[in-house]
MARKEVO-758562 format. One line per field, with one value per residue: residue in three letters; chain; x, y, z of N, C-alpha, C in turn. Coordinates in Angstrom, 1 decimal, padded with zeros to 4 digits. Example, Ala and Ser with C-alpha at 12.3 -4.5 7.8 and 13.67 -1.06 7.14 Angstrom:
REM residues 2
residuo c(ALA / SER)
cadena c(A / A)
n.X c(013.2 / 012.8)
n.Y c(-005.7 / -002.2)
n.Z c(007.8 / 007.1)
ca.X c(012.3 / 013.7)
ca.Y c(-004.5 / -001.1)
ca.Z c(007.8 / 007.1)
c.X c(013.2 / 012.9)
c.Y c(-003.3 / 000.0)
c.Z c(007.8 / 007.9)
***
This chain:
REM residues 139
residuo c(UNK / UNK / UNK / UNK / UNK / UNK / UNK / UNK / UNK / UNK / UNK / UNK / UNK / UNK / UNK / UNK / UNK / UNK / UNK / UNK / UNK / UNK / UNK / UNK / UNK / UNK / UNK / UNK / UNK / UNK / UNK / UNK / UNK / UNK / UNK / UNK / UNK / UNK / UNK / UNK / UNK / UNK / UNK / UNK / UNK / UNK / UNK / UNK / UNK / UNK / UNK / UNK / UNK / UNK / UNK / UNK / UNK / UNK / UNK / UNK / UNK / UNK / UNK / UNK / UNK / UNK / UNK / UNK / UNK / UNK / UNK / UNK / UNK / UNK / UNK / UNK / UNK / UNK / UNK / UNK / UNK / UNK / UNK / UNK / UNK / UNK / UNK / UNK / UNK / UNK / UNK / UNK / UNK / UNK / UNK / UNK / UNK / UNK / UNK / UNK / UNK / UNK / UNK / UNK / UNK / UNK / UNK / UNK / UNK / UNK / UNK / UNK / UNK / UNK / UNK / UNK / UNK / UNK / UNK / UNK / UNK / UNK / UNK / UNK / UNK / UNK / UNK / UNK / UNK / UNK / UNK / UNK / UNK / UNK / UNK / UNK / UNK / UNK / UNK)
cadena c(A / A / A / A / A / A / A / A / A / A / A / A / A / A / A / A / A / A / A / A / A / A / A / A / A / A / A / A / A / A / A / A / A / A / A / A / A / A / A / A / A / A / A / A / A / A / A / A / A / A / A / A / A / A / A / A / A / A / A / A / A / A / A / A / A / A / A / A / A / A / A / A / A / A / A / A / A / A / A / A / A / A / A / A / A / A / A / A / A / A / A / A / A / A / A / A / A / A / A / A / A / A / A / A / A / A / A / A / A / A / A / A / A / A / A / A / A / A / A / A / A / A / A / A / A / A / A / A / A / A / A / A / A / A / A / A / A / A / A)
n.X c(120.0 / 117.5 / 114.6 / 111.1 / 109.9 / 108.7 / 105.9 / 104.7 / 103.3 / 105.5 / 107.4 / 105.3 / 106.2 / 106.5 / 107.9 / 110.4 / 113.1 / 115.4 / 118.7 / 118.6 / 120.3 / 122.2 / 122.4 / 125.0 / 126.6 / 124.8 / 123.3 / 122.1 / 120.2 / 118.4 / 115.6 / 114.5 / 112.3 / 109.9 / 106.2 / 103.4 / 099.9 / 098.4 / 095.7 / 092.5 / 091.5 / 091.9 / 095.3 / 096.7 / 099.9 / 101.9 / 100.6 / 098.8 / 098.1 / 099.3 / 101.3 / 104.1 / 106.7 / 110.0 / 113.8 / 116.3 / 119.2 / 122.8 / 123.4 / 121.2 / 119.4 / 116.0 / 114.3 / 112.5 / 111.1 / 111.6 / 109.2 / 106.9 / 106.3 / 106.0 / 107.4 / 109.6 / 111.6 / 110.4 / 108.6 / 104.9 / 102.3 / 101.0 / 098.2 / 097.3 / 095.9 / 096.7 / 095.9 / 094.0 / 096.1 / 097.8 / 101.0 / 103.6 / 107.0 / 108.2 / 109.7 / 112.1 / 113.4 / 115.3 / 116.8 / 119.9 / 122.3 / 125.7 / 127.7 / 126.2 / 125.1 / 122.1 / 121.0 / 118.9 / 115.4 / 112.1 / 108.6 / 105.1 / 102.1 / 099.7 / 096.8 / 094.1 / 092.1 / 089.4 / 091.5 / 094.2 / 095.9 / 098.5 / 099.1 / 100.1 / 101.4 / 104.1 / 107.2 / 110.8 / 113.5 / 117.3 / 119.7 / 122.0 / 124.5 / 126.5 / 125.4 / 124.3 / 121.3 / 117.9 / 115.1 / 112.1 / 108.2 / 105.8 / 105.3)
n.Y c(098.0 / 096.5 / 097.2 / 097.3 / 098.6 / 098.8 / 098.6 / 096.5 / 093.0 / 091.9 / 088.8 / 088.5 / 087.6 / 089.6 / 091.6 / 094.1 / 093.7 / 096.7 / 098.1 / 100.4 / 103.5 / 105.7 / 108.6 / 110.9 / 112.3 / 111.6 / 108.8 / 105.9 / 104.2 / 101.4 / 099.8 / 097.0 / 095.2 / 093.9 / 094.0 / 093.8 / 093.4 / 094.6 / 096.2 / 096.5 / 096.8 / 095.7 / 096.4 / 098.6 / 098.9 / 099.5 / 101.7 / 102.6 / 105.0 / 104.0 / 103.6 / 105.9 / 106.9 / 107.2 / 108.4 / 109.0 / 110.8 / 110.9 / 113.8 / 114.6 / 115.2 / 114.1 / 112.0 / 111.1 / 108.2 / 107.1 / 107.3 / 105.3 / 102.4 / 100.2 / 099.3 / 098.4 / 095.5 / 092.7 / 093.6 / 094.0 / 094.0 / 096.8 / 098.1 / 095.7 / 094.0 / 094.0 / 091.6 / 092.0 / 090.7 / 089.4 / 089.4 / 090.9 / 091.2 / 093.9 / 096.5 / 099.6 / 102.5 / 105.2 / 107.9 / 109.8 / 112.2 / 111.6 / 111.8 / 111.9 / 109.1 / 106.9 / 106.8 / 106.1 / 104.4 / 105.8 / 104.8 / 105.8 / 105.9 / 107.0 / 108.4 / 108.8 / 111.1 / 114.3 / 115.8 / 114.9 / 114.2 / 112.9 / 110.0 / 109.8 / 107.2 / 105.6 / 104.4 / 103.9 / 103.0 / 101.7 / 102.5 / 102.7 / 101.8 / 103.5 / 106.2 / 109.0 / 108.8 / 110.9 / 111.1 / 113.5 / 114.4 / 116.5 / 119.8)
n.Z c(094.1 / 093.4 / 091.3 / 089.7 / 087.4 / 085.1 / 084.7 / 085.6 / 086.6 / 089.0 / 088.6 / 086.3 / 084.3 / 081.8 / 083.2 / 083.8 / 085.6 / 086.5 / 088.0 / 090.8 / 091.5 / 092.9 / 092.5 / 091.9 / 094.3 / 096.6 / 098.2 / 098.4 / 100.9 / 102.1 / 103.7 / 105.2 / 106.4 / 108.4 / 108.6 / 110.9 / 110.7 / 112.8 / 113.2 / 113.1 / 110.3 / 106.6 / 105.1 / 103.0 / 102.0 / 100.0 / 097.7 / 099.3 / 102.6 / 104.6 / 107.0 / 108.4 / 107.6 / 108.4 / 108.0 / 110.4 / 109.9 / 110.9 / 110.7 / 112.1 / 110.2 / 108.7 / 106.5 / 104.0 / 102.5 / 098.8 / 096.2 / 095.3 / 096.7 / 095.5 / 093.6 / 094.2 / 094.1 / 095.5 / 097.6 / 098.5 / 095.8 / 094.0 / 095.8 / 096.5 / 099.7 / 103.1 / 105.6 / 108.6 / 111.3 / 109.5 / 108.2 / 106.7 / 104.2 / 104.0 / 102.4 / 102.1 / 100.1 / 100.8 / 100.1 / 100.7 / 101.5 / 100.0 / 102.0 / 104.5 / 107.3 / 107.8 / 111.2 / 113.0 / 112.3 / 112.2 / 112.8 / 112.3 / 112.8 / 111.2 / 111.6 / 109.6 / 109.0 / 109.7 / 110.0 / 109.5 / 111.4 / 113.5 / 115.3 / 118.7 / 119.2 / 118.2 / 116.7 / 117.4 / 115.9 / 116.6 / 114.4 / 115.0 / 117.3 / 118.2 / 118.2 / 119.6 / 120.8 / 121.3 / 121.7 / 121.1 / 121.5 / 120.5 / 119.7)
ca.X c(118.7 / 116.1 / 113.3 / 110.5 / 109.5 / 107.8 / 104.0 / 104.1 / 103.7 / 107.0 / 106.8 / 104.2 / 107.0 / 106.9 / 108.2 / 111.7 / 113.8 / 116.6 / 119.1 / 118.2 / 121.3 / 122.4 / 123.2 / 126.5 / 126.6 / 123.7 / 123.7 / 120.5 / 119.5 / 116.9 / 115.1 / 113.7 / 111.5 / 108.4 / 105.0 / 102.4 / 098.6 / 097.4 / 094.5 / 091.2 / 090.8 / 093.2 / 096.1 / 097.4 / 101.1 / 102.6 / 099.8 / 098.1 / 099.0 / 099.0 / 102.7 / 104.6 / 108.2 / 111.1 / 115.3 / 116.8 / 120.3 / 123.7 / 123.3 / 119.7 / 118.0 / 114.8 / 114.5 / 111.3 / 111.6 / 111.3 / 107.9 / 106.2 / 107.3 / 105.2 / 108.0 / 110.8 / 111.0 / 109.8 / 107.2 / 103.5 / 101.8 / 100.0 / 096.3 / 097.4 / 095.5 / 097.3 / 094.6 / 094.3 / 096.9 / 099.1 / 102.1 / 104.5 / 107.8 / 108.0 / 111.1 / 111.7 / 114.8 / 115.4 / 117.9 / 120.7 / 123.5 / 127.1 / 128.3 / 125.2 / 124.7 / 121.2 / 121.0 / 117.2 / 113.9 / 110.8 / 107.7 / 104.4 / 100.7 / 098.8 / 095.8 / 093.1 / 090.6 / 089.5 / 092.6 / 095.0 / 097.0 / 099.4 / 099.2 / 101.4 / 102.2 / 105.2 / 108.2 / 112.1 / 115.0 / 118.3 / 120.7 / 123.8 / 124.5 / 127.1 / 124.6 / 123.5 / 119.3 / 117.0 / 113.3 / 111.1 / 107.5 / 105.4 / 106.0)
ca.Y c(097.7 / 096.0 / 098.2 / 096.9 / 099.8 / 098.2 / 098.5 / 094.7 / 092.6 / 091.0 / 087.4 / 088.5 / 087.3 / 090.6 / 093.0 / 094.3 / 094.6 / 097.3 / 098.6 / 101.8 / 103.5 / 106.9 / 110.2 / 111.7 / 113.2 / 110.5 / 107.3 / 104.7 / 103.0 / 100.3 / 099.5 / 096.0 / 095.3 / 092.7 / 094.8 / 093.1 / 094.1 / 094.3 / 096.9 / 095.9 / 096.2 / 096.1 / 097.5 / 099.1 / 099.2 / 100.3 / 102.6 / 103.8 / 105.4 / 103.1 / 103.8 / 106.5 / 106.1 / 108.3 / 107.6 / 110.3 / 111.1 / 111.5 / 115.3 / 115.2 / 115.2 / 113.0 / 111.4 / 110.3 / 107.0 / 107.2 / 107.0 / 104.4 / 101.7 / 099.2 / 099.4 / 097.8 / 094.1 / 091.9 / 094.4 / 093.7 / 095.0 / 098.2 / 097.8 / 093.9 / 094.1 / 093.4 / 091.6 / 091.9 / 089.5 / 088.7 / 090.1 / 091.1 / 092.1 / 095.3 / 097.3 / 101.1 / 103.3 / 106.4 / 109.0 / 110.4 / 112.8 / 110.8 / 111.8 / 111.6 / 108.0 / 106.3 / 105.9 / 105.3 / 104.6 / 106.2 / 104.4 / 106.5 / 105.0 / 107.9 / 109.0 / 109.6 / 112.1 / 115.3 / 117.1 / 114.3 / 113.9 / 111.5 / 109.8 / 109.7 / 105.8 / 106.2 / 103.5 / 103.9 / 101.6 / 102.7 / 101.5 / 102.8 / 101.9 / 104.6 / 107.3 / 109.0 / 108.9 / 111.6 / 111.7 / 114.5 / 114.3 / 117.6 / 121.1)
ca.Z c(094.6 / 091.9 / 090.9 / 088.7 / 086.8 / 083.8 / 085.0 / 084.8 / 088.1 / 089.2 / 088.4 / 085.3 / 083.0 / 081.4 / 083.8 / 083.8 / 086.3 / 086.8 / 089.0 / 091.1 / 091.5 / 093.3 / 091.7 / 092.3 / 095.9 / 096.9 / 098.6 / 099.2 / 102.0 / 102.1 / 104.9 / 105.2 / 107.8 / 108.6 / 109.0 / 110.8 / 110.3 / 114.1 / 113.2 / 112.7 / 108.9 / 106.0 / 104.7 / 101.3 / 102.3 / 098.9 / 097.4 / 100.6 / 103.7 / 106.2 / 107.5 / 108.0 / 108.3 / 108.1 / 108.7 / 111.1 / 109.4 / 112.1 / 111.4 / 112.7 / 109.2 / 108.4 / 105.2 / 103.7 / 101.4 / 097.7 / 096.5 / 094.5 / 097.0 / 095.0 / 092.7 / 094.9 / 093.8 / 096.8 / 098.3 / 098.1 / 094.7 / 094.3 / 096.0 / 097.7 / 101.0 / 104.4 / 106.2 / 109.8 / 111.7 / 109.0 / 108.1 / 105.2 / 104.4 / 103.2 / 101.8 / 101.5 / 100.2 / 101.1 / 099.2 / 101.5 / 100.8 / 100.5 / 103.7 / 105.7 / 107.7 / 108.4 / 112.4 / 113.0 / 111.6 / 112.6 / 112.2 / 112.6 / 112.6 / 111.0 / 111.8 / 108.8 / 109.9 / 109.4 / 110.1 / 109.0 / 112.5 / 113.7 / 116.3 / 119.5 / 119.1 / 117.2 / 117.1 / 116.8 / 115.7 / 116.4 / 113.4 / 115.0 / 118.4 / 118.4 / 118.3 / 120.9 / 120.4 / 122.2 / 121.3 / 122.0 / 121.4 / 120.7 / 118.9)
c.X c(117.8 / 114.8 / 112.6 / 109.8 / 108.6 / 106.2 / 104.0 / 104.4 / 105.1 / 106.2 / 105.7 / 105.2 / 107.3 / 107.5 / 109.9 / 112.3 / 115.5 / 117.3 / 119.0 / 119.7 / 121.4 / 122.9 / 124.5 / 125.9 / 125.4 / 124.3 / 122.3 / 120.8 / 118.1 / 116.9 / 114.7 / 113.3 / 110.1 / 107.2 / 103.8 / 101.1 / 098.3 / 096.3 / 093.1 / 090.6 / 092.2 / 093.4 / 096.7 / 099.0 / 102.0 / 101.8 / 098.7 / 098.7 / 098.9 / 100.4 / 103.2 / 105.9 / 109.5 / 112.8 / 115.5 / 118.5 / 121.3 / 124.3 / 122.0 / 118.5 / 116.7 / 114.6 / 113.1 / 111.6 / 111.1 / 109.9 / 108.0 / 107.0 / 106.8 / 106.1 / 109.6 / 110.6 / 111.2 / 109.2 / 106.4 / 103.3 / 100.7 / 098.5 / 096.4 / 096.9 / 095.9 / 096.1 / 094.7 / 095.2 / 097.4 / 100.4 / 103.2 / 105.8 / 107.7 / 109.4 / 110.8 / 113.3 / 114.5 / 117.1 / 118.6 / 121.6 / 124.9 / 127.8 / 127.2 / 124.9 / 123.3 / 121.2 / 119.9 / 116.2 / 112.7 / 109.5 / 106.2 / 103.3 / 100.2 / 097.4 / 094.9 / 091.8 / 090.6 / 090.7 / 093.7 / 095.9 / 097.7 / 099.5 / 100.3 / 102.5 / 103.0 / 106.1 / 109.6 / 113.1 / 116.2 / 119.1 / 121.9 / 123.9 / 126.0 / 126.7 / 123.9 / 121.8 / 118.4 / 115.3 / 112.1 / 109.6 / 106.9 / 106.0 / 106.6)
c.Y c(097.5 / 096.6 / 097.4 / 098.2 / 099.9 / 098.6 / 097.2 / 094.1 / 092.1 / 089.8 / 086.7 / 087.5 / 088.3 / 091.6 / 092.8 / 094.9 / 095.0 / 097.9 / 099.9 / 102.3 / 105.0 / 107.8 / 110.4 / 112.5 / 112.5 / 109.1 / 107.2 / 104.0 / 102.7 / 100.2 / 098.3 / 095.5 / 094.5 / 094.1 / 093.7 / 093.5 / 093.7 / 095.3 / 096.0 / 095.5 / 096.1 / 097.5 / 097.9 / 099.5 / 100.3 / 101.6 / 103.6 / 104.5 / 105.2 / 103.2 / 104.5 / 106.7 / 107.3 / 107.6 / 109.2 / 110.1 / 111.0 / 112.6 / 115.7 / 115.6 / 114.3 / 113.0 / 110.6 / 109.1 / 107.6 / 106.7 / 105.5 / 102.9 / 100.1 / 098.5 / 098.2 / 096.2 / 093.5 / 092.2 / 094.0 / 094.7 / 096.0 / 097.7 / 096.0 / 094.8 / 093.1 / 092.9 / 091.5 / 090.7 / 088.8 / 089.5 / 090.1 / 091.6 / 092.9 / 096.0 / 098.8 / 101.7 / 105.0 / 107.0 / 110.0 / 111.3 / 111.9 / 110.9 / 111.8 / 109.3 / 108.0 / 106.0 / 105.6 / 105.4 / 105.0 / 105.4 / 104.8 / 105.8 / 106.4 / 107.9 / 109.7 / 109.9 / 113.2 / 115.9 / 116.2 / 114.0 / 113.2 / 111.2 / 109.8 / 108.4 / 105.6 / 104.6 / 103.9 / 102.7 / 102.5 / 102.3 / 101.8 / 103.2 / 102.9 / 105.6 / 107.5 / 109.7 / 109.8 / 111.9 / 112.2 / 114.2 / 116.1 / 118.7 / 122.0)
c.Z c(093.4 / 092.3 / 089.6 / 088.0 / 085.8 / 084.0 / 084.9 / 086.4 / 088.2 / 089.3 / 087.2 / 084.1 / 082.1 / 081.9 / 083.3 / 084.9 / 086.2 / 088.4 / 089.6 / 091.6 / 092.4 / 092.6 / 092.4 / 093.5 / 096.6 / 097.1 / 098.6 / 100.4 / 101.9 / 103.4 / 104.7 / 106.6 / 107.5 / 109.4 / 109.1 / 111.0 / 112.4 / 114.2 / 113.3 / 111.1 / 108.0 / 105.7 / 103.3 / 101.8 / 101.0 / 098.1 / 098.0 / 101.2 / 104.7 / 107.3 / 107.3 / 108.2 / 107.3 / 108.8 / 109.1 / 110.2 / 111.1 / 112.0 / 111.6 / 111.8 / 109.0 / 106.9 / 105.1 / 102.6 / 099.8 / 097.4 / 095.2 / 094.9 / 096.3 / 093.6 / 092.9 / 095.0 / 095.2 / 097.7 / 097.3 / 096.3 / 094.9 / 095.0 / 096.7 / 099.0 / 101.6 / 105.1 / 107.7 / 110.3 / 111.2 / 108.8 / 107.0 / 105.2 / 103.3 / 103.2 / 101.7 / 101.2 / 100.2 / 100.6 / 100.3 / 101.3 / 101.1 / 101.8 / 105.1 / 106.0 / 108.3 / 110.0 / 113.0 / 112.3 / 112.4 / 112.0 / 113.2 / 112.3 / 112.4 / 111.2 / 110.6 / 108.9 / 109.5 / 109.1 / 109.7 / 109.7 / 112.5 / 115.3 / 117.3 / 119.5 / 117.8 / 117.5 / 116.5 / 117.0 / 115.4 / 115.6 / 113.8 / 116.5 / 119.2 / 118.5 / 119.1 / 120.6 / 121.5 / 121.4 / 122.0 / 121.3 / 121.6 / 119.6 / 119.7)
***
């Protein structure tokens, strides 16, 4: 998976990109996925928190993506605004243990307010139509 790591835009001519690789007893998954702005104002996809998005594991873990996704060559740059009613693709990897498989993504519309909530309008994708999927809602 190509990572620009440099501090330099991709495309600057100066950046450098490397390979991101897994540790011993780790695997990656990428997610790639089209995000399209249907709010009202813009969006900071890579350096805000406009999206919240997690992979469920098939022993029932959740997996947050690797941070600094501004980093992952062919995602937006840090501070690019999504403007309403367009749309982008957007990339994320997430760090697994070797024997755990990816079978859906979660994707959460947070809520920034006082208390930092999340909303109920949630979305799932099932990546493995061999797994049996149950989603509860609630504590």
């Amino acid at each position: 998976m190509d990572v620009n790591q440099s501090g330099y835009v991709t495309g600057s001519g100066y950046e450098t990109i490397t390979q991101l690789t897994a540790e011993e007893g780790a695997k990656l998954y990428r997610a790639d996925t089209t995000i399209e702005n249907t709010d009202r104002t813009s969006m900071d996809l890579t350096c805000g928190y406009e999206v919240d998005i997690k992979v469920l594991s098939d022993k029932d873990q959740e997996y947050l993506p690797l941070e600094n996704e501004h980093e992952i060559v062919g995602n937006p740059a840090c501070n690019d605004q999504l403007q309403p009613g367009f749309s982008t693709e957007m990339s994320w990897i997430f760090k697994l243990p070797a024997e755990s498989n990816a079978v859906a993504l979660f994707f959460v519309d947070p809520i920034v307010d006082d208390q930092f909530a999340f909303s109920e309008d949630f979305q799932v994708f099932q990546l493995d139509p061999n797994y049996t999927l149950t989603v509860t809602t609630g504590h």
